[in-house]
Each structure stands twice: as C-alpha cells, then as structure tokens.
N, C-alpha and C positions, 0 to 999 in steps of 0.2 A: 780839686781841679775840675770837676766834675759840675754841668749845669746843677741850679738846683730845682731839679723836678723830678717828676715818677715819668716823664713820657718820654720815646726817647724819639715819635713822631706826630705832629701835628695835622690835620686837615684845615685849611685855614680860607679867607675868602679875599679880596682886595682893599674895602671896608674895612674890616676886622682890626681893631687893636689887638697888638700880640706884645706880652713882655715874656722875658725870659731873664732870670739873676744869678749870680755869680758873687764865690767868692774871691772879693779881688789878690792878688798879688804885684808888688811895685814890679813892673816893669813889663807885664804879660798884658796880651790884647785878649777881646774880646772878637771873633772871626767870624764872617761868613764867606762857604762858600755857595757861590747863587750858578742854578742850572738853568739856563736861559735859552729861548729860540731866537737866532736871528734868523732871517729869510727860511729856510731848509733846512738845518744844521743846529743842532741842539749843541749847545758850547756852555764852559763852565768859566767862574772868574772868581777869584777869592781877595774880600776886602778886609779893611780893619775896620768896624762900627765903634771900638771903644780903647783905648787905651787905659788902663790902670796906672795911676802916679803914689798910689797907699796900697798896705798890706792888710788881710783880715778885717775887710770894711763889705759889709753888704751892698753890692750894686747890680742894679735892675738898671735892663736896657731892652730898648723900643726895637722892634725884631717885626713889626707891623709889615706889610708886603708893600705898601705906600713906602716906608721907610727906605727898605729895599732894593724898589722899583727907581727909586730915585737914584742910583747907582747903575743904572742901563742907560740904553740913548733910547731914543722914541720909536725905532724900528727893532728894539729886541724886548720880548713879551718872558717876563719871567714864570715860571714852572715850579721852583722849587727850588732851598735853601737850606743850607744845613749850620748850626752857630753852635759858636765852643771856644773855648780858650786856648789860645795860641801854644802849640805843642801837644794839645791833646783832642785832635778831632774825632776821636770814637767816644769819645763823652760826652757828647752836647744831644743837639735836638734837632729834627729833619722838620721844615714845615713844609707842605704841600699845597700849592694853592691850586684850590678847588673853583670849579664854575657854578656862578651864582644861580641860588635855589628859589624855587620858586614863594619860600618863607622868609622874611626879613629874618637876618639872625641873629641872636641874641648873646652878647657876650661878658662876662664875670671877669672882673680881677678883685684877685683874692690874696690871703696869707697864707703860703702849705703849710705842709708840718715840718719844713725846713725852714721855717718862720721869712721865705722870701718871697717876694710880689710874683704873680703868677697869673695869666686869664686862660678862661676856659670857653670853647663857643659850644653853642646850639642853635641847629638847624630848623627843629617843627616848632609847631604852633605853638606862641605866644599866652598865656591867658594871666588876666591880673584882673584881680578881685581883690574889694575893698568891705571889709563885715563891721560893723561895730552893735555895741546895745549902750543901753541908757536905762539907769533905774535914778525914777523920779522919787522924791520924798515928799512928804508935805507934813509943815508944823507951823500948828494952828491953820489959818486961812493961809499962807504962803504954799508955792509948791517952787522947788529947786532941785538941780542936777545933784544926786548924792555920789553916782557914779559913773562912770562910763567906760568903756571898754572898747580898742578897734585894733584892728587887726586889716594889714595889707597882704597879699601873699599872691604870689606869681609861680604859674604851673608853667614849665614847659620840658620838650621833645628833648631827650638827647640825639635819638637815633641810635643806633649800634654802635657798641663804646667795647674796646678791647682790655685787658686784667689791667695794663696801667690808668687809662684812662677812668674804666669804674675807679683805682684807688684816689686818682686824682678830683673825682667827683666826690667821694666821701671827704677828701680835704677841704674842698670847698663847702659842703652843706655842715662842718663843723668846723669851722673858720670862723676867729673872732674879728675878723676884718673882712668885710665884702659887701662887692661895689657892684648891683645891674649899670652894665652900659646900655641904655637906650638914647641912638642917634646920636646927639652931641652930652648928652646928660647922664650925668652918674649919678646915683640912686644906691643910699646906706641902705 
C-alpha cells in the first residue's frame, strides 16, 4: 500500500515531470491532497488522480505540478502536494514546489530497485561531453576504420540530497532503465 519509492519528499519545479508508482489494488485510488494559496489563505483539497480497476499490476502516475495545477482555478497558486493510495496517507510522497532556479533543471526517470518508474531532478550545472578514438588500420595501400570507440557522459549538480534521496540517486546511477529529460526529449 505503500508508494513505491525511498523519498517520502520531493523538491520539485513547475516544468518538472514527476511520476510516482504503485501497487495497484481493484478498487483503491490513487490521491492527492494539494496545499494551495488562494488570495491570503493557504487551503487544502484532496482529489482522485487514479483509480485502480486490477489488482497486483504496476502502475505509474504523472504527479507533474502542471498535472496538479490543472485541478485549481487560475487565482489559486499551488504550494504543495502529498499522493498516496486511498486509506493510507502516511505512505505516499510530499512534493514541494520550489521557485525556479537560476539553472535549467535537469530531470531522470528511471527503474528503482522496486522495479517502478521514478524521476529524479537536479538543480546545477548541466555538462555533456561527447569522447570518442578511432584506430585506423591499413592493408596493403588501403587504410580503414578497424575500431572506434565513443562515449557520451553528462555531469551534473545534485545540490544537497538527504539519506533517502542519496539512496534514491544510487538507484538511479545503477538502473537498468534510464531516461535524461532534456526540454521535450528523452535521452537512453
């Protein structure tokens, strides 16, 4: 009944894809409750995002703050969200929507080691660097490519990450599925 993740909060941005997965149950929802500003008055509302119709089936659901937000009116500015399966709200996940950083940020959906879909964001510097070599041959008067070798590899920022969030970054840096989101483009 329990999300399946190691965090039990997120820092997240407006942009941001966010999924979060669950084991389903016939008849149980997937929930959020969303902590929202209207004018002066910080108020709360809790919706269904998902209902379950199968049992024991892996399903991932879009928890994105665009997703969300689209559950307010245009004069309430959401804050913050908490999701979890219906009857057990201290098991799910808090996301916190943060104000946009002065670095585009960069976000991962990956495989945990709960084998469910999961993204993970970062805030600093971006860097992506592309290496490769080349060993030429030659027989007789020809010369030809005998091998090559290349390598892409993307550094970046996490920022200050707390014990779940490091365990959640080791899931993803030994994940046999994982996606960089840059802008609209996903990236094996």
């Amino acid at each position: 009944n329990m999300a399946l993740t190691r965090e039990k909060e997120k820092h997240t941005l407006l942009e941001v894809d966010e999924y979060i997965s669950f084991v389903s149950t016939s008849g149980s929802s997937v929930m959020a409750k969303i902590t929202y500003q209207s004018g002066s008055n910080v108020l709360n509302k809790t919706i269904t995002l998902h209902t379950f119709v199968t049992t024991d089936i892996f399903t991932t659901v879009d928890v994105s703050a665009a997703e969300i937000s689209a559950h307010l009116s245009a004069n309430e500015k959401l804050l913050a969200w908490d999701v979890y399966k219906s009857g057990y709200p201290s098991s799910g996940c808090r996301w916190i929507l943060d104000k946009k950083s002065s670095f585009p940020p960069t976000s991962f959906v990956y495989q945990n080691c709960f084998g469910a879909i999961e993204s993970f964001l970062c805030r600093g510097i971006l860097k992506d660097e592309f290496n490769s070599e080349r060993t030429i041959a030659s027989f007789g008067n020809q010369s030809f490519l005998a091998e090559m070798k290349a390598m892409r590899s993307y550094t970046v920022n996490t920022g200050f990450l707390d014990p779940d969030q490091k365990e959640s970054l080791i899931d993803l840096l030994s994940s046999r599925n994982l996606m960089l989101i840059s802008g609209e483009k996903a990236i094996s």
